[in-house]
N, CA, C and O of each residue as an XYZ file, in Angstrom:
832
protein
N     -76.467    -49.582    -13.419
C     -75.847    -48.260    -13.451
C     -76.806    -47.196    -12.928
O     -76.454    -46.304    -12.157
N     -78.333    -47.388    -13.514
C     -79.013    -46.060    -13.168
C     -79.146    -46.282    -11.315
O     -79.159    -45.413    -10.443
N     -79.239    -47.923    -11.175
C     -79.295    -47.641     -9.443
C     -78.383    -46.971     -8.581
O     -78.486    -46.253     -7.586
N     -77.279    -47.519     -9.409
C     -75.656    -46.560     -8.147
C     -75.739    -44.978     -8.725
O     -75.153    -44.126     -8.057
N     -76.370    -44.608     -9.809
C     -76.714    -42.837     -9.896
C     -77.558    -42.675     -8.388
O     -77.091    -41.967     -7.496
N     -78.657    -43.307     -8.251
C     -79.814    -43.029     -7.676
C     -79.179    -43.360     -6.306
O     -79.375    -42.549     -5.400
N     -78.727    -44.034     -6.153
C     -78.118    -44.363     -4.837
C     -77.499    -43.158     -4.135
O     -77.818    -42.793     -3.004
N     -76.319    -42.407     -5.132
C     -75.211    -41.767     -5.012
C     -76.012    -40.564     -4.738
O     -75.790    -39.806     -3.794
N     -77.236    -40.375     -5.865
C     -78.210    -38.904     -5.114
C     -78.450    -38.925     -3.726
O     -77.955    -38.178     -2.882
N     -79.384    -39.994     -3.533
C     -79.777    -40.168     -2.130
C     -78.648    -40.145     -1.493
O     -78.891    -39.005     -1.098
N     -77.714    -40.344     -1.068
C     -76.518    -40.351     -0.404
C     -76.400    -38.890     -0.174
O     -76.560    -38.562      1.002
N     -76.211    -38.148     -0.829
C     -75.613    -36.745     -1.183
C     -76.507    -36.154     -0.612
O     -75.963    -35.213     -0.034
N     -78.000    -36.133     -0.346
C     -78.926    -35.534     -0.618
C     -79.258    -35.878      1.573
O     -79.493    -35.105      2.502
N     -79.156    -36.786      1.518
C     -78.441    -37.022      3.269
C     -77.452    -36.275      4.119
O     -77.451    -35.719      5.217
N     -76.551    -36.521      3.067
C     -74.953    -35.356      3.692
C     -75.559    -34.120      3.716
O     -75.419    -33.700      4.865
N     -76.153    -33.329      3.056
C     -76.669    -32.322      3.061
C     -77.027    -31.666      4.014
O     -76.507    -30.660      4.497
N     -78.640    -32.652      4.549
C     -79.482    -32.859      4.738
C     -78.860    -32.870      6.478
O     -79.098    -31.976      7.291
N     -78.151    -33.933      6.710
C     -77.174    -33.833      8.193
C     -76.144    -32.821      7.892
O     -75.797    -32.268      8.936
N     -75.614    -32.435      6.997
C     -74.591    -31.385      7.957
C     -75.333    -29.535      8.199
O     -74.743    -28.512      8.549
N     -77.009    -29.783      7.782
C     -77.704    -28.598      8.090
C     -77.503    -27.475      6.703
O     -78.047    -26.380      6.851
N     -76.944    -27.654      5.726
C     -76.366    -26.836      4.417
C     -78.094    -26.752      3.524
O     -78.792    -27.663      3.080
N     -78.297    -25.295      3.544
C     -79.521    -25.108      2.347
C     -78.879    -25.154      1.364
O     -77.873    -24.485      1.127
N     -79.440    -26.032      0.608
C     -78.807    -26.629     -0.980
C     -78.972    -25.240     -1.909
O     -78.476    -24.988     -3.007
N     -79.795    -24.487     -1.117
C     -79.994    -23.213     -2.613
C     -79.815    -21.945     -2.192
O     -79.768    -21.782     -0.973
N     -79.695    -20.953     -2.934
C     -78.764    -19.531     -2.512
C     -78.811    -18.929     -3.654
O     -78.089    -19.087     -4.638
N     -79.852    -18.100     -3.459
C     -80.426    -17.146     -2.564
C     -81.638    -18.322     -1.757
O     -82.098    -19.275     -2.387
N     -81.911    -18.109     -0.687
C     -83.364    -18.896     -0.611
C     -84.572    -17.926     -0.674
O     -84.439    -16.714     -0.845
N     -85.515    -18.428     -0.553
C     -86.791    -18.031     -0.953
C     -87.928    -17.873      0.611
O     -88.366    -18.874      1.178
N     -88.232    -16.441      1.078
C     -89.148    -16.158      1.706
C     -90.336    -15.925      1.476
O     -90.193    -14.702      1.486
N     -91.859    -16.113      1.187
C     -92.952    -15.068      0.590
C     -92.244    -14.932     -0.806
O     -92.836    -14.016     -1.377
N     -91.177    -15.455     -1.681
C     -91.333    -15.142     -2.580
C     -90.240    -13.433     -2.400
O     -90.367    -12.621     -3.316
N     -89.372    -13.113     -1.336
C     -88.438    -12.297     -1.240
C     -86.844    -13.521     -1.340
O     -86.606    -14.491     -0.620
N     -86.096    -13.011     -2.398
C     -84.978    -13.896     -1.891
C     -83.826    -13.164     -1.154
O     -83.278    -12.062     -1.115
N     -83.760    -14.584     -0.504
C     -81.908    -13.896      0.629
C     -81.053    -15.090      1.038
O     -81.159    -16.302      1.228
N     -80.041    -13.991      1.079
C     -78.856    -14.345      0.554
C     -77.857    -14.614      1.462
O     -77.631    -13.737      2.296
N     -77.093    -15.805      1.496
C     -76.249    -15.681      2.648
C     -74.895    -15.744      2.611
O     -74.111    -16.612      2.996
N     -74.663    -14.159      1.822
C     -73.636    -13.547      1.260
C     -72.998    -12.760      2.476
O     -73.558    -12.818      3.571
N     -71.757    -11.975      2.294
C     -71.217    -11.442      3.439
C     -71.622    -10.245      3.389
O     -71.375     -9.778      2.277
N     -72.383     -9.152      4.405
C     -72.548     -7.897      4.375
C     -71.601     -6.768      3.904
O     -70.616     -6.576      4.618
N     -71.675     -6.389      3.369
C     -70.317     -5.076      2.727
C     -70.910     -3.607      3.129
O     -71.706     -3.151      2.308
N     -70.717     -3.048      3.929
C     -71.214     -1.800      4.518
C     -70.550     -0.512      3.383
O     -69.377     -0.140      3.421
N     -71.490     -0.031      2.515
C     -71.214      0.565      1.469
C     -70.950      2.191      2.046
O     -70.557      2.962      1.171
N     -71.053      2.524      2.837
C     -71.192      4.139      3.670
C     -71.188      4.245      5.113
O     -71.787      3.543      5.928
N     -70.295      5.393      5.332
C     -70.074      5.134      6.604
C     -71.554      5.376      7.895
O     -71.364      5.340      9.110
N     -72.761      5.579      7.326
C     -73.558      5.946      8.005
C     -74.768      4.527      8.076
O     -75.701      4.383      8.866
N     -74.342      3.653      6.987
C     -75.066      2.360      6.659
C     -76.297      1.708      7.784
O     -76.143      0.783      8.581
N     -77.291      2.372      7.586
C     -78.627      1.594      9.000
C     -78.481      2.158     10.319
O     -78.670      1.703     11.447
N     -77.907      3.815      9.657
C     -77.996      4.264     11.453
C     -78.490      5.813     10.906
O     -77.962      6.676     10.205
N     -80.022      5.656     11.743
C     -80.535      6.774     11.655
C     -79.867      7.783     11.611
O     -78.796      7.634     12.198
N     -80.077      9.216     10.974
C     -81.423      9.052     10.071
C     -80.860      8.768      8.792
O     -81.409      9.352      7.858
N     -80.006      8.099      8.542
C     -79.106      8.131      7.279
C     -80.263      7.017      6.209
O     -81.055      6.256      6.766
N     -80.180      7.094      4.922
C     -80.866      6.463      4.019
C     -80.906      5.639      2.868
O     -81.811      5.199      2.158
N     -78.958      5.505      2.890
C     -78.366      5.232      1.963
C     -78.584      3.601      1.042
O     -78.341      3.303     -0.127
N     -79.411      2.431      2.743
C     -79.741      1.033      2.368
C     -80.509      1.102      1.415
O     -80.352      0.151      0.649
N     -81.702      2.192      0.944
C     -82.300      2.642     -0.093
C     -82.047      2.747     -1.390
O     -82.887      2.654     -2.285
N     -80.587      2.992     -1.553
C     -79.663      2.390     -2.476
C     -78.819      1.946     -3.249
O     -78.229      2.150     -4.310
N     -79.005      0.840     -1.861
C     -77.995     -0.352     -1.950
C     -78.456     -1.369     -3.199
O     -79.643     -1.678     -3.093
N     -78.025     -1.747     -3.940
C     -77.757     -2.427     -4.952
C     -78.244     -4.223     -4.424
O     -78.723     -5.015     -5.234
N     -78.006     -4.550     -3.042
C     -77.861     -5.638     -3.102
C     -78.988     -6.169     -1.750
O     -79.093     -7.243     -1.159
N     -79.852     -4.623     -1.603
C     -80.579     -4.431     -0.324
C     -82.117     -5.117     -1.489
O     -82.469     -4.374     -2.405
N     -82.768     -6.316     -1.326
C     -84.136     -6.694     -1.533
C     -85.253     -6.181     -1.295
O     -86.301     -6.681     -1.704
N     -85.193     -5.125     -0.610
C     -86.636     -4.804      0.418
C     -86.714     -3.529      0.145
O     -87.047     -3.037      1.223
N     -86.587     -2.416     -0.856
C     -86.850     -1.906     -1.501
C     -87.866     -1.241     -1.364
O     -88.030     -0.259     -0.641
N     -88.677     -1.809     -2.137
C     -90.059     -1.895     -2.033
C     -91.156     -2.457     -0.917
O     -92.384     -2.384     -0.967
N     -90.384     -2.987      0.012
C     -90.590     -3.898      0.887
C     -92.317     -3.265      1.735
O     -93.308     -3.905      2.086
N     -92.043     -1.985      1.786
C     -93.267     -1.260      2.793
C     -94.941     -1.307      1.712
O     -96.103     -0.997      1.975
N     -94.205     -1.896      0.377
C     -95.998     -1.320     -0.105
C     -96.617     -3.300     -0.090
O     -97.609     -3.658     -0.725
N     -95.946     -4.054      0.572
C     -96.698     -5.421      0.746
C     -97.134     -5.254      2.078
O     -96.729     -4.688      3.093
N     -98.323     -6.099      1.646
C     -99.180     -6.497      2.982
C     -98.916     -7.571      3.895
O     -99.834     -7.829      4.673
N     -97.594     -8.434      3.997
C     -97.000     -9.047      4.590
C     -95.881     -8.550      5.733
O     -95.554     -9.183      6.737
N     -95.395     -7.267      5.314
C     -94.308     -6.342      5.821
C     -94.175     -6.913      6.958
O     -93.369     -7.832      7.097
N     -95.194     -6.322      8.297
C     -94.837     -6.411      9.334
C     -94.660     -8.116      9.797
O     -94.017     -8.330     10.825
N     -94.990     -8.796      9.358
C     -94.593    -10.227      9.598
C     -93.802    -10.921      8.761
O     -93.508    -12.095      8.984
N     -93.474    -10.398      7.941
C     -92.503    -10.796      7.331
C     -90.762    -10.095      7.868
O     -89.736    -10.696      7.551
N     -90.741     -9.246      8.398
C     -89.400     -8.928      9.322
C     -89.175     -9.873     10.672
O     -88.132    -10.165     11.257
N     -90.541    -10.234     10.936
C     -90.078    -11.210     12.120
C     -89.925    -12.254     11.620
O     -88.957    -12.758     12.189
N     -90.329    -12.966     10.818
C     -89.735    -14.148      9.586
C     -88.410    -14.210      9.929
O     -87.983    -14.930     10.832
N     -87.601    -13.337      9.108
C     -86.653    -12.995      8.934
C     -85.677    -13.718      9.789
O     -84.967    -14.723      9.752
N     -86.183    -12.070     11.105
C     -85.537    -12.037     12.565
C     -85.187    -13.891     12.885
O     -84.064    -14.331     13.135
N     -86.210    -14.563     12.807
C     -86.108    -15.692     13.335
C     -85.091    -17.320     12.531
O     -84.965    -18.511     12.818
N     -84.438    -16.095     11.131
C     -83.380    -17.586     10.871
C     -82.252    -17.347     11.335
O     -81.991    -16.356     12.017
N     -81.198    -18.519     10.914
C     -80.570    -18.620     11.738
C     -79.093    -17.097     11.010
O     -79.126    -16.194     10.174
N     -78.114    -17.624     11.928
C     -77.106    -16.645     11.454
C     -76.478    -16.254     10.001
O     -76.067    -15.153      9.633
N     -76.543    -17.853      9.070
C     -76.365    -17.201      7.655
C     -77.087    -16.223      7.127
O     -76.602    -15.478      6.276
N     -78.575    -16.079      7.646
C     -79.080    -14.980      6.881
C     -79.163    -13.194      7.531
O     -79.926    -12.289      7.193
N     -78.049    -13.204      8.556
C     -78.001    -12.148      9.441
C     -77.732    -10.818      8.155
O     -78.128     -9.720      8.545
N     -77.282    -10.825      7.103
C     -77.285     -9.733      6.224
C     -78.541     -9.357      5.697
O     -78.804     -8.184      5.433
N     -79.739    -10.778      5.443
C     -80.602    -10.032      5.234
C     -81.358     -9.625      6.391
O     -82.216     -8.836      5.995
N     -81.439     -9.791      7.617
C     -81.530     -9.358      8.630
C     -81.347     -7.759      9.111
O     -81.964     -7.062      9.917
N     -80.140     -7.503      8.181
C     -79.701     -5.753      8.600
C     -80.953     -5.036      7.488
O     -81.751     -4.107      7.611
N     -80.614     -6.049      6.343
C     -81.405     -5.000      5.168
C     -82.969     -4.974      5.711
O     -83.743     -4.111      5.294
N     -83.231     -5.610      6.318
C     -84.938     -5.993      6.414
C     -84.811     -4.577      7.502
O     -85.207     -3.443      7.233
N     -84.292     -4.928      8.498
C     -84.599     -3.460      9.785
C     -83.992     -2.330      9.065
O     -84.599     -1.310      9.392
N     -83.083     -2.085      8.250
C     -82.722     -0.829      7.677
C     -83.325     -0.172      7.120
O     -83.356      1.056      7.199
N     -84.193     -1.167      6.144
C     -85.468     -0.719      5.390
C     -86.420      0.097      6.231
O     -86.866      1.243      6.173
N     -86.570     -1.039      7.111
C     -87.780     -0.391      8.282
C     -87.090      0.923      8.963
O     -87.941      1.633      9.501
N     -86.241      1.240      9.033
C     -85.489      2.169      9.765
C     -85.892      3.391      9.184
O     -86.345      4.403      9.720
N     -85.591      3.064      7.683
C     -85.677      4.194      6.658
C     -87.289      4.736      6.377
O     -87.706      5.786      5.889
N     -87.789      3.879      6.758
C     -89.513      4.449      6.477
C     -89.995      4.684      8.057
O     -90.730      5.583      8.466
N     -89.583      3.980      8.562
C     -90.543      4.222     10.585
C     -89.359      4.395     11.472
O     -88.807      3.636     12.269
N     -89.095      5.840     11.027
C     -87.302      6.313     12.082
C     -88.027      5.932     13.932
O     -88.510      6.872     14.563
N     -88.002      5.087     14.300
C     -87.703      4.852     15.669
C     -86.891      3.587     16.320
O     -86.145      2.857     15.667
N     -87.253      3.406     18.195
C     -85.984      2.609     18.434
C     -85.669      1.311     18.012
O     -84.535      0.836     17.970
N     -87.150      0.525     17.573
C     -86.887     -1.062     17.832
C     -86.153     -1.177     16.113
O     -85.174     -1.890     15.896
N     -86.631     -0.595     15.352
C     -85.612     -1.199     14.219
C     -84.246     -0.516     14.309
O     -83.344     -1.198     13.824
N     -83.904      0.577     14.774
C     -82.820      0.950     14.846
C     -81.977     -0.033     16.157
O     -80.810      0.272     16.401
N     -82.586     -1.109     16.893
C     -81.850     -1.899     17.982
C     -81.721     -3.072     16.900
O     -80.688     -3.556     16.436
N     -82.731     -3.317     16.691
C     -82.631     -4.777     15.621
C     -81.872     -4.728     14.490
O     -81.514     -5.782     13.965
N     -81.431     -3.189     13.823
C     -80.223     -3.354     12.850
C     -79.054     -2.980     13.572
O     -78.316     -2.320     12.841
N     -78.578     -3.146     14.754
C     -77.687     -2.799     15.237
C     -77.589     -4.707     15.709
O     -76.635     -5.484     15.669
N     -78.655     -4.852     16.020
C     -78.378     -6.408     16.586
C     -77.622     -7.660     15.692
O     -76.844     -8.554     16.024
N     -78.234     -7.276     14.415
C     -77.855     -7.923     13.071
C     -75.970     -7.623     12.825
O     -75.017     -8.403     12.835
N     -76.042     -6.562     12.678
C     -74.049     -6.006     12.297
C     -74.011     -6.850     13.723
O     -73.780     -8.057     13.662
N     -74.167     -6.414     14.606
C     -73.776     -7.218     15.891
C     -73.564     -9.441     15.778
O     -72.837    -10.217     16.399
N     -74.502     -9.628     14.801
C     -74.537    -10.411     14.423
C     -72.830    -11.218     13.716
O     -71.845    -11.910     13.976
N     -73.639    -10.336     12.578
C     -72.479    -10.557     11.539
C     -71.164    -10.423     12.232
O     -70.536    -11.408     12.621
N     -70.701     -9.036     12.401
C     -69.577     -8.645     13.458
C     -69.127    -10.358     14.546
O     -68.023    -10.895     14.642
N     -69.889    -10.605     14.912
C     -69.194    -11.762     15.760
C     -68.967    -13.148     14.944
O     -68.259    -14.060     15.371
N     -69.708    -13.180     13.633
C     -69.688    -14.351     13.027
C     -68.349    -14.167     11.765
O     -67.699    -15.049     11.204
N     -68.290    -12.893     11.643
C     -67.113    -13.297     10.625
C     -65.618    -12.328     11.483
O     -64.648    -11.905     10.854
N     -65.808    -12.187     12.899
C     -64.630    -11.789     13.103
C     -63.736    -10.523     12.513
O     -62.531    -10.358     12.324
N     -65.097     -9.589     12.288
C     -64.920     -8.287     11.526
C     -64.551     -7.178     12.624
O     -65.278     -7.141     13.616
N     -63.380     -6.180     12.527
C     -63.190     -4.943     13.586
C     -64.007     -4.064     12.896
O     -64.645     -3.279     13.599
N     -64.166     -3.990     11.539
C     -65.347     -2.973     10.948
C     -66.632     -3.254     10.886
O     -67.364     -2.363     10.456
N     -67.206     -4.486     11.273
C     -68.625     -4.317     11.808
C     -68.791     -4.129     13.175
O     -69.687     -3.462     13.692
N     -68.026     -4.650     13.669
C     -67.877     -4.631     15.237
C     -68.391     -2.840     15.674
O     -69.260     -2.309     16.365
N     -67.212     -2.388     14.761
C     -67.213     -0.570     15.214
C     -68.327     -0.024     14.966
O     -68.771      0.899     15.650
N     -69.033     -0.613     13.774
C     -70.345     -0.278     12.953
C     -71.444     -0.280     13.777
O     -72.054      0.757     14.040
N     -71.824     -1.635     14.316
C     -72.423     -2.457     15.215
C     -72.613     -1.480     16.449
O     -73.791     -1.177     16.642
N     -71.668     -0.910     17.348
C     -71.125     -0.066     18.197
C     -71.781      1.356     17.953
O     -72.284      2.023     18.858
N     -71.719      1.724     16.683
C     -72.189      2.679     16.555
C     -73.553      2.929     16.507
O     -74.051      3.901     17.076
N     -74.336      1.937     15.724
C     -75.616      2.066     15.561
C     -76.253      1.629     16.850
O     -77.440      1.852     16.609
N     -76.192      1.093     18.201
C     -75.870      1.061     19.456
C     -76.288      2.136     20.008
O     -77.356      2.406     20.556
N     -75.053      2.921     19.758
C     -74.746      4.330     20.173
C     -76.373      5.375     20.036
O     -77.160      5.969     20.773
N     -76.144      5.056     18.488
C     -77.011      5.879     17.812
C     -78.488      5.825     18.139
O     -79.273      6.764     18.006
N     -78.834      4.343     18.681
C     -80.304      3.998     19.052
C     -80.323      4.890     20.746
O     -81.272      5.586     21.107
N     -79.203      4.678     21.486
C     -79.322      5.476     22.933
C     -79.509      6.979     22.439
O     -80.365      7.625     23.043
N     -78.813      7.610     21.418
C     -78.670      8.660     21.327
C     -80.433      9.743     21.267
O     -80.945     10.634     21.945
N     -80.858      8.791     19.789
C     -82.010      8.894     19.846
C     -83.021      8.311     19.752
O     -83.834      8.718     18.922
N     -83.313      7.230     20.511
C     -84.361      6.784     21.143
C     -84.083      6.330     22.530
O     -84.149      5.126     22.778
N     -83.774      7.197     23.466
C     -83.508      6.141     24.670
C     -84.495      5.834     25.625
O     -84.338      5.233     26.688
N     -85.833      6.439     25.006
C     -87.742      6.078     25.864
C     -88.067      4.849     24.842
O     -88.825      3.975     25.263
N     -87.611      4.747     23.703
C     -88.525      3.681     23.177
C     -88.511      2.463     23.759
O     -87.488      2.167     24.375
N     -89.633      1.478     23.702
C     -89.974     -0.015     23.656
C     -89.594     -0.828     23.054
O     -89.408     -0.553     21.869
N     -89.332     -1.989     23.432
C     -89.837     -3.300     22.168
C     -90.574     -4.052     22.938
O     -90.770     -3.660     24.088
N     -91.231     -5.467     22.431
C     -91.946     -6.279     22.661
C     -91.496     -7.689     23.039
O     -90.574     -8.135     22.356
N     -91.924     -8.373     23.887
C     -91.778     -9.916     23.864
C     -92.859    -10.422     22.622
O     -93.812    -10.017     21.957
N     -92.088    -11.467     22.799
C     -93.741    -12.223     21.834
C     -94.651    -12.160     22.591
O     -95.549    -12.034     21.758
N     -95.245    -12.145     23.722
C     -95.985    -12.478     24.573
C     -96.708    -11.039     24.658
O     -97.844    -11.032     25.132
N     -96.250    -10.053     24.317
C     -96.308     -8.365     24.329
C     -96.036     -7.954     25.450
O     -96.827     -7.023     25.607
N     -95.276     -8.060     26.565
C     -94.373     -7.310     27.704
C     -93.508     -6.542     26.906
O     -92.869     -7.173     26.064
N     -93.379     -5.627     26.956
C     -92.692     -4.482     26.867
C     -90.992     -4.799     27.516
O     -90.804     -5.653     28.383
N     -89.937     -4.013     26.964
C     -88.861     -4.327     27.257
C     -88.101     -2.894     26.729
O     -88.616     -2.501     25.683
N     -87.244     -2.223     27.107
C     -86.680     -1.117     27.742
C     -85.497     -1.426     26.443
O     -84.565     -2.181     26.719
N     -85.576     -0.833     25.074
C     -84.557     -0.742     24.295
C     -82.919     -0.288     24.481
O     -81.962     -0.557     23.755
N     -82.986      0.582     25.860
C     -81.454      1.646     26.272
C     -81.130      0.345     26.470
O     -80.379     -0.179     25.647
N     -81.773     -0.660     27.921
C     -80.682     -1.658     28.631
C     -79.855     -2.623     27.478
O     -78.637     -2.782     27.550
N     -80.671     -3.221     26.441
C     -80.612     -3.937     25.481
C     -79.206     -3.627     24.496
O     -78.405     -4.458     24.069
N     -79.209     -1.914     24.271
C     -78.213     -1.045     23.097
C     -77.226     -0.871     24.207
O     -76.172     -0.377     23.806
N     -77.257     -1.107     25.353
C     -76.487     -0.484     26.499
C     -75.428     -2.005     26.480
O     -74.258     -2.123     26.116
N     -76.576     -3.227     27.129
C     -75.516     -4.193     26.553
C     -74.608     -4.658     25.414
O     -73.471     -5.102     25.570
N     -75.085     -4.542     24.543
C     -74.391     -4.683     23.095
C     -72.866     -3.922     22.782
O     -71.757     -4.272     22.376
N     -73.605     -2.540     23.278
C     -72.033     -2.216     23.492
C     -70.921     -2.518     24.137
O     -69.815     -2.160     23.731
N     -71.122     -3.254     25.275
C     -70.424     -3.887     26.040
C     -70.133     -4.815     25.553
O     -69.101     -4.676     24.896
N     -70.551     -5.794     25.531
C     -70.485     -7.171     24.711
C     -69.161     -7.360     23.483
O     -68.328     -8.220     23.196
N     -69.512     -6.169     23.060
C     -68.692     -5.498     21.783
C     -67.676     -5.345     22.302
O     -66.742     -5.752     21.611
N     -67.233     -4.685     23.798
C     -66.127     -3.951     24.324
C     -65.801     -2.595     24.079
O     -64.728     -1.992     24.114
N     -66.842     -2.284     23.849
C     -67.243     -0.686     23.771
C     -67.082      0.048     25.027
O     -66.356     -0.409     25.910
N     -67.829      1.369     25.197
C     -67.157      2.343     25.983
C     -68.785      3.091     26.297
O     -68.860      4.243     25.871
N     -69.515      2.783     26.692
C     -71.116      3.359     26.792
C     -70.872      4.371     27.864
O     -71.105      4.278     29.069
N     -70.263      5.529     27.061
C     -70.018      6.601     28.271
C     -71.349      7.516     28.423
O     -72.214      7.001     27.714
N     -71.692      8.306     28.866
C     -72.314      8.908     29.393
C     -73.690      8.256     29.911
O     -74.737      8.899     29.828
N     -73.654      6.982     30.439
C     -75.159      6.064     30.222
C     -74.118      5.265     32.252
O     -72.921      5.242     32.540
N     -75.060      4.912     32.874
C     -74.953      4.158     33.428
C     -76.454      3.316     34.593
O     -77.408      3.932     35.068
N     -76.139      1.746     34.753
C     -76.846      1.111     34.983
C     -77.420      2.020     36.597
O     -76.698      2.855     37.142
N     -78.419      1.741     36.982
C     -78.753      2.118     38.346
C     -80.248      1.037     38.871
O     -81.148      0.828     38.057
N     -80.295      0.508     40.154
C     -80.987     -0.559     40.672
C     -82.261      0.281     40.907
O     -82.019      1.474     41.091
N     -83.321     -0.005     40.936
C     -84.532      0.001     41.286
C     -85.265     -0.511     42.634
O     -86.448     -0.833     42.525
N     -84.649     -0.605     43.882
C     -85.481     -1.180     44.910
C     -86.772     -0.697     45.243
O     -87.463     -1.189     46.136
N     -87.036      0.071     44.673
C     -88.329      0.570     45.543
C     -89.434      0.161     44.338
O     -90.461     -0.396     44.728
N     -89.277      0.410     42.883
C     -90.118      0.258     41.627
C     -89.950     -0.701     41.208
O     -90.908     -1.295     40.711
N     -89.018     -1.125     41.215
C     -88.573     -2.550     40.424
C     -87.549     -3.188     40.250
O     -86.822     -3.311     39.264
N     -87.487     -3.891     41.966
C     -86.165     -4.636     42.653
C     -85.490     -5.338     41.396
O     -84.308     -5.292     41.054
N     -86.530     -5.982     40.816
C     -85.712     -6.937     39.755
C     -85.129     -6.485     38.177
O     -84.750     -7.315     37.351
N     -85.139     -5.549     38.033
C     -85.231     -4.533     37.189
C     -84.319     -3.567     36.701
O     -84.861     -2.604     36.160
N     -82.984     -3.560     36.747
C     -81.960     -2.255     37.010
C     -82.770     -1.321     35.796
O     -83.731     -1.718     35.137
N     -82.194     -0.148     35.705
C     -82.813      0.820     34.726
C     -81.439      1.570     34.644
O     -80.598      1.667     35.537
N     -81.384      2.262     32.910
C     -80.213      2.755     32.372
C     -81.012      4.466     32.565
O     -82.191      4.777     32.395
N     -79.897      5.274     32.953
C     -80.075      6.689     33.146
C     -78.719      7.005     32.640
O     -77.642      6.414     32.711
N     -79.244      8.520     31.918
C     -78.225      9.110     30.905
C     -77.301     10.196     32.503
O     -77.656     10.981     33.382
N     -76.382      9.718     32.157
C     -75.703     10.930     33.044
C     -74.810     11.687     32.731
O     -73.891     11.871     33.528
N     -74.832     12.423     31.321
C     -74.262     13.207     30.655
C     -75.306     14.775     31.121
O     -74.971     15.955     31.019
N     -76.431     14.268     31.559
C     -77.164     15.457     31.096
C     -78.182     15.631     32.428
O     -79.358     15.991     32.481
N     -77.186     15.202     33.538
C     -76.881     15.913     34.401
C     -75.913     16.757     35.193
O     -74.805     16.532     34.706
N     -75.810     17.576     36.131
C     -74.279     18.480     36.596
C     -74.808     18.439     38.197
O     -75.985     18.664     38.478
N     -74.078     18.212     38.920
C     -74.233     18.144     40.654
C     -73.323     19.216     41.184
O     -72.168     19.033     41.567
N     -73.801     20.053     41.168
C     -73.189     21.311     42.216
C     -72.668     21.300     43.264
O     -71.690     22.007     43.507
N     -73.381     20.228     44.399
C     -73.560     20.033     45.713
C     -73.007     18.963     46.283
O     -73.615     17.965     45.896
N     -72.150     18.695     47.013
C     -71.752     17.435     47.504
C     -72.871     16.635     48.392
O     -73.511     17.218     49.267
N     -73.023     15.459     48.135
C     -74.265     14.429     48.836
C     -75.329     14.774     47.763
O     -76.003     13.752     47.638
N     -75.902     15.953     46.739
C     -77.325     16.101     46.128
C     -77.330     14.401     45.273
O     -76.317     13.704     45.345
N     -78.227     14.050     44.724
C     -78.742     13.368     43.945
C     -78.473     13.845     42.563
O     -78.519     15.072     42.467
N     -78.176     13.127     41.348
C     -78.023     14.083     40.434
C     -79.392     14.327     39.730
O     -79.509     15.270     38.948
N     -80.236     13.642     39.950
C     -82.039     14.416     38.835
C     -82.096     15.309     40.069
O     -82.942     16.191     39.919
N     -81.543     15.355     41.101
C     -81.871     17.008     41.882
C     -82.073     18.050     40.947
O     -83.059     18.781     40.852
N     -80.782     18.045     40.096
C     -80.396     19.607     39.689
C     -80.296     18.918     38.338
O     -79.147     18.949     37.896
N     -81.057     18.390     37.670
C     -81.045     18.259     35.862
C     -80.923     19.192     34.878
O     -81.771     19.981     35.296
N     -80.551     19.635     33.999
C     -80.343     20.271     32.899
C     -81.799     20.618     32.216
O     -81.850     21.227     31.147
């Protein structure tokens, strides 16, 4: 009898094991747990600068997250599982959002709803997603991010796609080619906040 118990574990403990399922929930990072619960966007401003509300959220872990000495490597942790843990994914960059207002966490919690949004087939993250998008062109459209490698990478093109992707409407933004600086390269220019007077001018002729 105790062998067909022991058997029946090991068995189970296989199925598991092949169909890719973490047996435990919340799991355990550094000793942060997360959860691969469904995101519930508690406010309509939820991880989009400068709003502050993930602060508190009831179900947001990271809290406290800025006074450990793991912080900054522990968000790329994160960044790097797979899609069940895309909620704690928003809370980790929201956090960061809320203490270091610039572009790359405000792209990376937009990337996350973007996440979620496609994995559970949501029109209200989708719009969410869209917005915080929006919100990273709005205000940050000079910032950086990084490769692993540390090349630098142009946050607008990145928030510029997403919206698309989404089926969004990235109005006042459009793509423009680079042959002379950087054939391989297109670059996003705001063209809201220019006005062309002149038929044939250029529009950074006459900028605002």
């Amino acid at each position: 009898m105790k062998n067909i118990l022991l058997y029946t574990l090991i068995a189970s403990l296989l199925i598991v094991a092949a169909c890719g399922v973490t047996p435990q929930d919340p799991y355990y990072l550094n000793k942060v747990a997360l959860s691969t619960k469904p995101l519930v966007i508690k406010t309509a401003e939820a991880g989009i600068y400068p709003d502050t509300s993930v602060m508190d959220d009831e179900d947001n872990n990271f809290h406290d997250f800025h006074v450990r000495g793991d912080w900054n490597l522990l968000k790329w942790d994160i960044q790097q599982l797979d899609t069940r843990y895309a909620r704690e994914k928003f809370y980790v960059w929201a956090t960061f959002l809320t203490l270091e207002g610039w572009g790359e966490p405000q792209l990376y919690t937009a990337k996350a709803i973007h996440e979620l949004a496609v994995r559970d087939g949501s029109s209200q993250l989708t719009n969410h997603a869209i917005k915080a998008y929006k919100n990273c062109l709005e205000y940050f459209f000079e910032d950086m991010t990084f490769t692993t490698g540390g090349w630098p990478m142009a946050i607008n093109l990145m928030c510029y796609d997403g919206i698309v992707e989404l089926g969004g409407q990235p109005s006042g933004y459009a793509i423009v080619e680079q042959p002379y600086q950087d054939p391989d390269n297109p670059a996003l220019i705001r063209t809201n906040r220019f006005v062309i007077k002149t038929p044939g001018s250029f529009p950074w002729d006459e900028q605002l």
